[in-house]
One Martini backbone bead per residue (centre of mass of N, CA, C, O) as a GRO file, in nm:
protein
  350
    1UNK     BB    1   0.586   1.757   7.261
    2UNK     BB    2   0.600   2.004   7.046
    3UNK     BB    3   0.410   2.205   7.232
    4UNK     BB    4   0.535   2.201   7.477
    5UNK     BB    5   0.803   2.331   7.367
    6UNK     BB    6   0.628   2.562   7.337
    7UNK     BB    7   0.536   2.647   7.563
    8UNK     BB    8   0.810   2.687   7.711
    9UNK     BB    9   0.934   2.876   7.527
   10UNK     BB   10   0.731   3.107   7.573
   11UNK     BB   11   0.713   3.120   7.895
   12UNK     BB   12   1.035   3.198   7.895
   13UNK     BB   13   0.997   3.464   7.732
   14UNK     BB   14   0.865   3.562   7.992
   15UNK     BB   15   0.728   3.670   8.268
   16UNK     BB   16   0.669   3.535   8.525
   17UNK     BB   17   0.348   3.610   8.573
   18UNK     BB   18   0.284   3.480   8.279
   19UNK     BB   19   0.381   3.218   8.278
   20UNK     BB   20   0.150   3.141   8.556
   21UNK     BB   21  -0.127   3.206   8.403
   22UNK     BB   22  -0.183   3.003   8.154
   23UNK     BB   23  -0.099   2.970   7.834
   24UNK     BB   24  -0.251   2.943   7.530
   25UNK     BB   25  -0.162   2.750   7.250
   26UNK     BB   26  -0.345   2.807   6.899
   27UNK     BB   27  -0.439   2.644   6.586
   28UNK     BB   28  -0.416   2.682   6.229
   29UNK     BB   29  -0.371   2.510   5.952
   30UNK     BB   30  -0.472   2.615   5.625
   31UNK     BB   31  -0.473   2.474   5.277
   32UNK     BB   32  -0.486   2.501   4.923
   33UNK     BB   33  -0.528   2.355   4.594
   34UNK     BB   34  -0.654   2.593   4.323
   35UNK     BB   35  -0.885   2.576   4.052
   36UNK     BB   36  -0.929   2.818   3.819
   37UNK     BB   37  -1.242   2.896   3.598
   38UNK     BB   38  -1.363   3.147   3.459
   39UNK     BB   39  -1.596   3.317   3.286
   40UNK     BB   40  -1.726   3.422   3.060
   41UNK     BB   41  -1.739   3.791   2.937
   42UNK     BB   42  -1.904   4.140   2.856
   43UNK     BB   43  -1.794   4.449   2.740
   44UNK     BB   44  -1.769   4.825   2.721
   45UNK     BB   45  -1.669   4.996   2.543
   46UNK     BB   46  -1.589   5.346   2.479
   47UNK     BB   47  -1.365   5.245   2.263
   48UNK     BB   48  -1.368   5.256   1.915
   49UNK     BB   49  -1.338   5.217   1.569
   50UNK     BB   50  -1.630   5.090   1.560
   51UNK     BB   51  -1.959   5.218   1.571
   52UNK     BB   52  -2.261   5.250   1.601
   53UNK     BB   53  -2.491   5.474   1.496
   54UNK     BB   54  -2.511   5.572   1.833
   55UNK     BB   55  -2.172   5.538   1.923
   56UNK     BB   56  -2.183   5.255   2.022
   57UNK     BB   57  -2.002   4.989   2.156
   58UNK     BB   58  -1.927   4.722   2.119
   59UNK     BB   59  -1.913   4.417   2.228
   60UNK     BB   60  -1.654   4.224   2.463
   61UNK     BB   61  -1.491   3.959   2.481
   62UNK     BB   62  -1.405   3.797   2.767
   63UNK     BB   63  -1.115   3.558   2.884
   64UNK     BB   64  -1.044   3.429   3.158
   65UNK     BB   65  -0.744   3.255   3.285
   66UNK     BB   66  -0.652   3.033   3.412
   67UNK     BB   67  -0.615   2.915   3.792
   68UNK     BB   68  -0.307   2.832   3.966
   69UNK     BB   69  -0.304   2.808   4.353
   70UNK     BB   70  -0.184   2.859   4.699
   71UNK     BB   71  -0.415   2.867   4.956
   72UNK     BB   72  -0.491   3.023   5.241
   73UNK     BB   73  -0.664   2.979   5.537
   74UNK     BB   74  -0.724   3.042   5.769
   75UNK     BB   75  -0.521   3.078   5.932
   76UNK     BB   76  -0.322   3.040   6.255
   77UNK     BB   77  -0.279   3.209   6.569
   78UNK     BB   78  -0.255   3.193   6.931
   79UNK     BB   79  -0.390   3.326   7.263
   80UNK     BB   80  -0.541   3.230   7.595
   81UNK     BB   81  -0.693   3.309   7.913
   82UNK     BB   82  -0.766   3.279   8.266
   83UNK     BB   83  -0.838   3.393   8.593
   84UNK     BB   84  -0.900   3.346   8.912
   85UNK     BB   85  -1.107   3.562   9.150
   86UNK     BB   86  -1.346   3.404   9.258
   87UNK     BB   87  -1.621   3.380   9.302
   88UNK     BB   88  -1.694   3.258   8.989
   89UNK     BB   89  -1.464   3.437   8.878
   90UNK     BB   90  -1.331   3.524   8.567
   91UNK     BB   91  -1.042   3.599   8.382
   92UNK     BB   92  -1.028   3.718   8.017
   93UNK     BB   93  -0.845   3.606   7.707
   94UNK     BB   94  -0.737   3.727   7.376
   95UNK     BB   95  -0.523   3.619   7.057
   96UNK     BB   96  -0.557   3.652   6.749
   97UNK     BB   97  -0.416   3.539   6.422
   98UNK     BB   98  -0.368   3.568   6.064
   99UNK     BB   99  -0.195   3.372   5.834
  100UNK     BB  100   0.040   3.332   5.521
  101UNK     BB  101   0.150   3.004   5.456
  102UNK     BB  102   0.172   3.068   5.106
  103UNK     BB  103   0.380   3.299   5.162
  104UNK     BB  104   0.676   3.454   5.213
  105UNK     BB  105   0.487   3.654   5.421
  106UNK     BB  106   0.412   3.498   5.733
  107UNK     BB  107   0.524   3.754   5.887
  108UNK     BB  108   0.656   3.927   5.646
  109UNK     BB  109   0.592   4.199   5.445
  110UNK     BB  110   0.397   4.366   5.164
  111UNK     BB  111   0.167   4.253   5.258
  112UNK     BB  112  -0.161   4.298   5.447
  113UNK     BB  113  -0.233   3.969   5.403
  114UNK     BB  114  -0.047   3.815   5.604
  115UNK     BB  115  -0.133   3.993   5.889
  116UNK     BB  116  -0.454   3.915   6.037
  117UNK     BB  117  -0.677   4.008   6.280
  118UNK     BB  118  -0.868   3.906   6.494
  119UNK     BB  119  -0.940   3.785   6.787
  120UNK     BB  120  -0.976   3.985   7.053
  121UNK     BB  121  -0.955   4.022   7.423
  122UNK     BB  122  -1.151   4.145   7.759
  123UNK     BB  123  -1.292   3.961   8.002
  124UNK     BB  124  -1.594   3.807   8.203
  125UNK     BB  125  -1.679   3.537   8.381
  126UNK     BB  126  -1.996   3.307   8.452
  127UNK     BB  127  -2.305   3.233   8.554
  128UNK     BB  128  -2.408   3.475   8.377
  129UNK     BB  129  -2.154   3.439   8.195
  130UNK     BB  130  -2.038   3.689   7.934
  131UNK     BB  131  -1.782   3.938   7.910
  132UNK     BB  132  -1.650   4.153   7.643
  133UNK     BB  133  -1.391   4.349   7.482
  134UNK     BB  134  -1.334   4.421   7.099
  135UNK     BB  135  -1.233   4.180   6.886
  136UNK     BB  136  -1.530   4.039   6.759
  137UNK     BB  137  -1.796   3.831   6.672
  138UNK     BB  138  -2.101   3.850   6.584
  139UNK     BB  139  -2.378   3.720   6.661
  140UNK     BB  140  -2.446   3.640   6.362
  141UNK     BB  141  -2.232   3.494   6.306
  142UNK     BB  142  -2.231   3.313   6.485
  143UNK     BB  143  -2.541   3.168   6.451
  144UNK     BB  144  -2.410   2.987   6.150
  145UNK     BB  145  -2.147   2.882   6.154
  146UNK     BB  146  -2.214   2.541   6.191
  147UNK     BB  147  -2.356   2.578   5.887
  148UNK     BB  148  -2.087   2.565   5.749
  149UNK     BB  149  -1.933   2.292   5.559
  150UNK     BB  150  -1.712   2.570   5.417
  151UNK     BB  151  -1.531   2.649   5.576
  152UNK     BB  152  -1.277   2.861   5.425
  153UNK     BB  153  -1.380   2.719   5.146
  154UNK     BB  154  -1.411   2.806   4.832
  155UNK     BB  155  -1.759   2.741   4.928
  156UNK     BB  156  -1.788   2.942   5.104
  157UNK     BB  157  -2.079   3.122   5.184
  158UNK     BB  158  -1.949   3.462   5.166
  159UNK     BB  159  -1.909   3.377   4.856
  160UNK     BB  160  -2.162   3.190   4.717
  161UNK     BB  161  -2.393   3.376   4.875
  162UNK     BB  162  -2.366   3.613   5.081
  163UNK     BB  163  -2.279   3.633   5.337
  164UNK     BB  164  -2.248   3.859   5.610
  165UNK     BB  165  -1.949   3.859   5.807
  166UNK     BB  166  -1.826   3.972   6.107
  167UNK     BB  167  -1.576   4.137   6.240
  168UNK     BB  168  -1.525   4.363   6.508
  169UNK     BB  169  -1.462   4.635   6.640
  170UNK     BB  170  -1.497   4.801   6.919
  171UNK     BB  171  -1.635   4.530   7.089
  172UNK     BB  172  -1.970   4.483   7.287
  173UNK     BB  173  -2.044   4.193   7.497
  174UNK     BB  174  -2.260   3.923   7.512
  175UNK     BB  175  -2.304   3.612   7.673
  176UNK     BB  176  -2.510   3.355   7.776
  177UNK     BB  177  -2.602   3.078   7.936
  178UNK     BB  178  -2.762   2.828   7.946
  179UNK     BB  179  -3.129   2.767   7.900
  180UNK     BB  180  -3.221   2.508   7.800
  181UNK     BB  181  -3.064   2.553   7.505
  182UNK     BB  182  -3.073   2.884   7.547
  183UNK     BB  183  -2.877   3.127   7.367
  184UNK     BB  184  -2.775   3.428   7.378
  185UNK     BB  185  -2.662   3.739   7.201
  186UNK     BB  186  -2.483   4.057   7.193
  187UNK     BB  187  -2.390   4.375   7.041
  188UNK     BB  188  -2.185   4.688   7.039
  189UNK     BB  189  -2.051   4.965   6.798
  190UNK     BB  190  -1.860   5.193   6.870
  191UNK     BB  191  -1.815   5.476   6.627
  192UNK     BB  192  -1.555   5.726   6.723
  193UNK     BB  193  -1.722   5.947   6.518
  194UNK     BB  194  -1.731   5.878   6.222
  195UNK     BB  195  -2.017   6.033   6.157
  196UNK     BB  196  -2.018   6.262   6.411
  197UNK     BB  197  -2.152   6.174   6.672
  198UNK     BB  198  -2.071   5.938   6.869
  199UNK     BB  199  -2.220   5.633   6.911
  200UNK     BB  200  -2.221   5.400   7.154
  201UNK     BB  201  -2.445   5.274   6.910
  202UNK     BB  202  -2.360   5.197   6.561
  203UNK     BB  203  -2.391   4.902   6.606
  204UNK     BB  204  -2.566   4.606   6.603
  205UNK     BB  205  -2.606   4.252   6.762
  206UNK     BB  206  -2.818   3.981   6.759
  207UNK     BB  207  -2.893   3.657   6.929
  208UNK     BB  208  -3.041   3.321   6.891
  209UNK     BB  209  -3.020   3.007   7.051
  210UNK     BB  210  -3.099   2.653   7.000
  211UNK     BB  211  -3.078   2.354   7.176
  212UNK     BB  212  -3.213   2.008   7.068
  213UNK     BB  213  -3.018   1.778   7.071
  214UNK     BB  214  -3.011   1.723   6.713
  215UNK     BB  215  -3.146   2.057   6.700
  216UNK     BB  216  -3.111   2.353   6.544
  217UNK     BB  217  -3.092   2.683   6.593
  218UNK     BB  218  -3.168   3.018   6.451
  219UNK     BB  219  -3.128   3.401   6.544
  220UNK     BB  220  -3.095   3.748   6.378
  221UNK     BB  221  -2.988   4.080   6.408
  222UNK     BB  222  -2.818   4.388   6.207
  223UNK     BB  223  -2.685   4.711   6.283
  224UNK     BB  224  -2.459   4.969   6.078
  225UNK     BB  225  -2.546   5.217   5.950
  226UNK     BB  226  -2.338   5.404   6.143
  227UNK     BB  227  -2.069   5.257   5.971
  228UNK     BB  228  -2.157   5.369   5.662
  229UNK     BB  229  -2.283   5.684   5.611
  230UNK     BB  230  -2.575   5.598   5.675
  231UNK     BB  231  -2.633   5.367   5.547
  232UNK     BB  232  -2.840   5.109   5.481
  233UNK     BB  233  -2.760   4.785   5.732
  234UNK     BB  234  -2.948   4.507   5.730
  235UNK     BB  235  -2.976   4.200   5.903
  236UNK     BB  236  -3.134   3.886   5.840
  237UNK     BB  237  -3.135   3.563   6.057
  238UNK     BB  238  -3.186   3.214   5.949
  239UNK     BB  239  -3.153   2.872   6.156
  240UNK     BB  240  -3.062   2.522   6.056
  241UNK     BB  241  -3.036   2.207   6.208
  242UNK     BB  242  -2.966   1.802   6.169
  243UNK     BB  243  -2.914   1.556   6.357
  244UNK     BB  244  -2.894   1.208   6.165
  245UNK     BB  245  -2.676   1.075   6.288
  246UNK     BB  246  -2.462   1.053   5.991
  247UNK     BB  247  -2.705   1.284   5.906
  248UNK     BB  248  -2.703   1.628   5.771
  249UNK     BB  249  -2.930   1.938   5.780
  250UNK     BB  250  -2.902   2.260   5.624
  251UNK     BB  251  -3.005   2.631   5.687
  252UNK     BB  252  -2.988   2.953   5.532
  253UNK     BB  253  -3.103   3.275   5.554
  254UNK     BB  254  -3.119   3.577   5.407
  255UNK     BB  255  -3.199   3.968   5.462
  256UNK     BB  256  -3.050   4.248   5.281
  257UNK     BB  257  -3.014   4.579   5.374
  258UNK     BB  258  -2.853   4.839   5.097
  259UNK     BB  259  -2.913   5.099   5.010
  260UNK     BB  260  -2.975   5.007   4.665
  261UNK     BB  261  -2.988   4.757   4.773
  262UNK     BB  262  -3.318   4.658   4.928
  263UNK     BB  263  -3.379   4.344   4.865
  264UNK     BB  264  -3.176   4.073   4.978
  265UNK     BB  265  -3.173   3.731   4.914
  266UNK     BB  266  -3.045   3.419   5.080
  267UNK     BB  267  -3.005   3.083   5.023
  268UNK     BB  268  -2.897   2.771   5.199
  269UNK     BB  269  -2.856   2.441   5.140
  270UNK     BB  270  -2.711   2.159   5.351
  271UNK     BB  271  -2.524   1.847   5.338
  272UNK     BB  272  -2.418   1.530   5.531
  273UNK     BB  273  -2.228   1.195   5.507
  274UNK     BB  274  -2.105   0.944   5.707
  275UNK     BB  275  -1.828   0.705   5.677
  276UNK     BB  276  -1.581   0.698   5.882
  277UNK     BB  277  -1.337   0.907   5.780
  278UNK     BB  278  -1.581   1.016   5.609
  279UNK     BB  279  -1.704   1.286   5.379
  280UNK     BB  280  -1.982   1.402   5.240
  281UNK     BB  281  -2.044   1.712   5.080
  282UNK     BB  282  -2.334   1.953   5.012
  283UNK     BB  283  -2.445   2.256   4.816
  284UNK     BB  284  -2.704   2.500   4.781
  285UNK     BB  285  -2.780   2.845   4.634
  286UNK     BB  286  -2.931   3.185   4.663
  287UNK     BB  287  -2.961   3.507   4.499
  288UNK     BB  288  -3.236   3.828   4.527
  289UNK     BB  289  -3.190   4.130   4.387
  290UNK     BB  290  -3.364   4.396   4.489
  291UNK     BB  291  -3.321   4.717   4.296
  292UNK     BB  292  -3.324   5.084   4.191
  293UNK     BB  293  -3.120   4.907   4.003
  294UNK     BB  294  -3.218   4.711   3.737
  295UNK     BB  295  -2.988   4.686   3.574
  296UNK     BB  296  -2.744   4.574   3.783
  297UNK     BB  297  -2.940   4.416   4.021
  298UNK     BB  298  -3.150   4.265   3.899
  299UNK     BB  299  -3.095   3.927   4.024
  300UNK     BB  300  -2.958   3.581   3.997
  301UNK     BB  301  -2.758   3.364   4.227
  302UNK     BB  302  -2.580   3.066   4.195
  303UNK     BB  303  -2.510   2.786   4.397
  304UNK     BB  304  -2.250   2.478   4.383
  305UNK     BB  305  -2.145   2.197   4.596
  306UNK     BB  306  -1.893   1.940   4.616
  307UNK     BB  307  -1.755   1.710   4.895
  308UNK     BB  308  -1.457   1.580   5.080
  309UNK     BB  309  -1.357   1.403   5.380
  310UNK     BB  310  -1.061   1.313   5.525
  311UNK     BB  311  -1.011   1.219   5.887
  312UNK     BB  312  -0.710   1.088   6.043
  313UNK     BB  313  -0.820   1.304   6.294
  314UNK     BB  314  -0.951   1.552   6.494
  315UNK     BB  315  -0.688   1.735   6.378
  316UNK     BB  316  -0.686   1.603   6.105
  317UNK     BB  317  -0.733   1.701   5.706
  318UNK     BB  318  -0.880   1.626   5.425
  319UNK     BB  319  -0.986   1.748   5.082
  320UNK     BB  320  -1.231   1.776   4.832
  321UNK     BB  321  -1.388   2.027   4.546
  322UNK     BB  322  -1.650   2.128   4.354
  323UNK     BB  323  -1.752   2.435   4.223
  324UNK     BB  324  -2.024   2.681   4.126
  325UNK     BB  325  -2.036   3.015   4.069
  326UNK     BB  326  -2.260   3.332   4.022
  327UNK     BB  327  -2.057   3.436   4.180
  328UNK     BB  328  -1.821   3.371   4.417
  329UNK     BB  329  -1.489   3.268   4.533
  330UNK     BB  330  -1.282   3.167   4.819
  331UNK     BB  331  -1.094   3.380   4.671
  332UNK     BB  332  -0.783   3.614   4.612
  333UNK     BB  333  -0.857   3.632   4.294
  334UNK     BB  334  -0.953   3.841   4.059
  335UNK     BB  335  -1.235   3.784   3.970
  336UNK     BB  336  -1.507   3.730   3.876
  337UNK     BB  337  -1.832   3.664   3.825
  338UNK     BB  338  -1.852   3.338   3.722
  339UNK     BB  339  -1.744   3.059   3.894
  340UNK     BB  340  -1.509   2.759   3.873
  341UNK     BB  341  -1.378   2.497   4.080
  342UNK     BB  342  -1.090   2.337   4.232
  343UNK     BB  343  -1.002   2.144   4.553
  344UNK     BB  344  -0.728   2.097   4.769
  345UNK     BB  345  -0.686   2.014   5.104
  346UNK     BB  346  -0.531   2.093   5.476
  347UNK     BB  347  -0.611   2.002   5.812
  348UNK     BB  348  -0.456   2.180   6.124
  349UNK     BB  349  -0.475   2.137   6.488
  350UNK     BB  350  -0.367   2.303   6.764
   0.00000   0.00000   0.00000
């Protein structure tokens, strides 16, 4: 009843023809109160009272304090319509934005991480397909969304693992229609000149999706070289997921060519098992950074969490989860790479 209220009053703030349009408004509530505790380590100041006999001054071990914080997690509120054009073809549009429910600016504010821009689009759909330009997820991203068990969350994989999760300006992409259980989609990111040549895909990204029955696969490689100053940035990424009754396992594999990173490897398995309105759900991952700079990028990170999830109904959960990353969790709060933590959190969709 109180969407309805919902819609009809921003319907009514409308002119008369958006208002018959079929405005569809829709969101994400999604907030957790997180315990952080950064892992000690050491660095070497420059300056110091007493150095070694080479100049060099002693190494200082830092322990930062723990942190409790209540994280917005990609909250959200959409707007997204469609008009039907006649023979099989219809106009498509979304607007959709990110909200921090967690601070005073949830609207307004001096930080600029209070209101940040999702998807946003305009394009056509039909049996062909869909045809769309704006920002939107690149098809790599879209590719293994459904294999991340912590999406939005402490544990999520963009930070546990580093897999690079893009959502593009400026894009220009198509989706294939189901051919059998298989789904293309393809997307270019015209340069706007950034680098000086103008190029109309300075970055493209392709992906190949496929389902059969209760097995998902997916393919993907990603190249922005020309959106980052000339830099090498390619990713190669594979995809598996399957569900077995209430029993699902899935991985992801990624290969990132970056820079002086040269050859950056990383990947994760997770499991999940429902029974009733619970979900147990654990997952472990490992980056292995091969680099030309061998003193500061040649190592391994690894990362492991287990997680909780009971579900009130389909549109609302709450959830407990522990971490721990040699790499980063996805947190707001500045602290080193090797950190542990819990989360306890609620999710509403609307």
């Amino acid at each position: 009843m109180k969407k309805k209220l919902l819609v009809l009053a921003v319907a009514t703030a409308l002119p008369m023809g958006a208002a018959q349009a079929g405005v569809t408004i829709y969101g994400k509530i999604h907030a957790s109160i997180d315990y952080i505790s950064p892992d000690s380590y050491r660095v070497t100041p420059d300056v110091c009272a007493v150095p070694y006999s080479d100049g060099v001054c002693p190494s200082v071990k830092i322990s930062p304090d723990d942190v409790w914080n209540v994280e917005s997690r990609a909250s959200r509120i959409g707007f997204k319509g469609s008009e039907d054009l006649g023979n099989g073809l219809k106009l498509i549009w979304k607007v959709e934005s990110q909200v921090d429910v967690a601070g005073s600016g949830a609207w307004v504010g001096d930080k600029t991480n209070y209101w940040k821009a999702r998807n946003a689009y305009i394009g056509l759909a039909g049996g062909w397909g869909t045809f769309l330009y704006g920002r939107h997820d690149t098809p790599l991203k879209m590719s293994t969304g459904k294999l991340d068990l912590f999406s939005d969350e402490l544990a999520d994989y963009n930070a546990t693992a580093g897999f690079v999760d893009r959502r593009a300006d400026n894009a220009i992409a198509y989706v294939s229609p189901s051919w059998g259980g298989l789904t293309l989609a393809g997307a270019i990111i015209p340069d706007g000149d950034f680098d000086g040549t103008g190029d109309f895909a300075g970055g493209y990204s392709v992906a190949a999706m496929y389902t059969l029955n209760s097995i998902y696969l997916a393919a993907a490689y990603e190249d922005i070289s020309d959106l980052i100053y000339g830099n090498d940035n390619e990713i190669w990424r594979l995809g598996a997921g399957w569900d077995i009754g209430n029993f699902f396992i899935g991985g992801v594999w990624e290969n990132e060519d970056y820079g002086l990173r040269d050859d950056l490897d990383k990947w994760q398995i997770s499991a999940s098992y429902k029974f009733g309105n619970n979900k147990i759900k654990a997952m472990y991952s490992d980056r292995d950074w091969d680099s030309d700079l061998e003193d500061l990028w040649d190592n391994d990170d690894a990362a492991w969490a287990i997680g909780w999830d009971y579900s009130f109904s389909k549109r609302s959960k709450m959830y407990a989860q522990y971490a721990d990353s040699d790499h980063v969790l996805m947190n707001n709060n500045s602290l080193p790479s090797g950190t542990n933590g819990f989360s306890f959190g609620m999710v509403h969709s609307f």
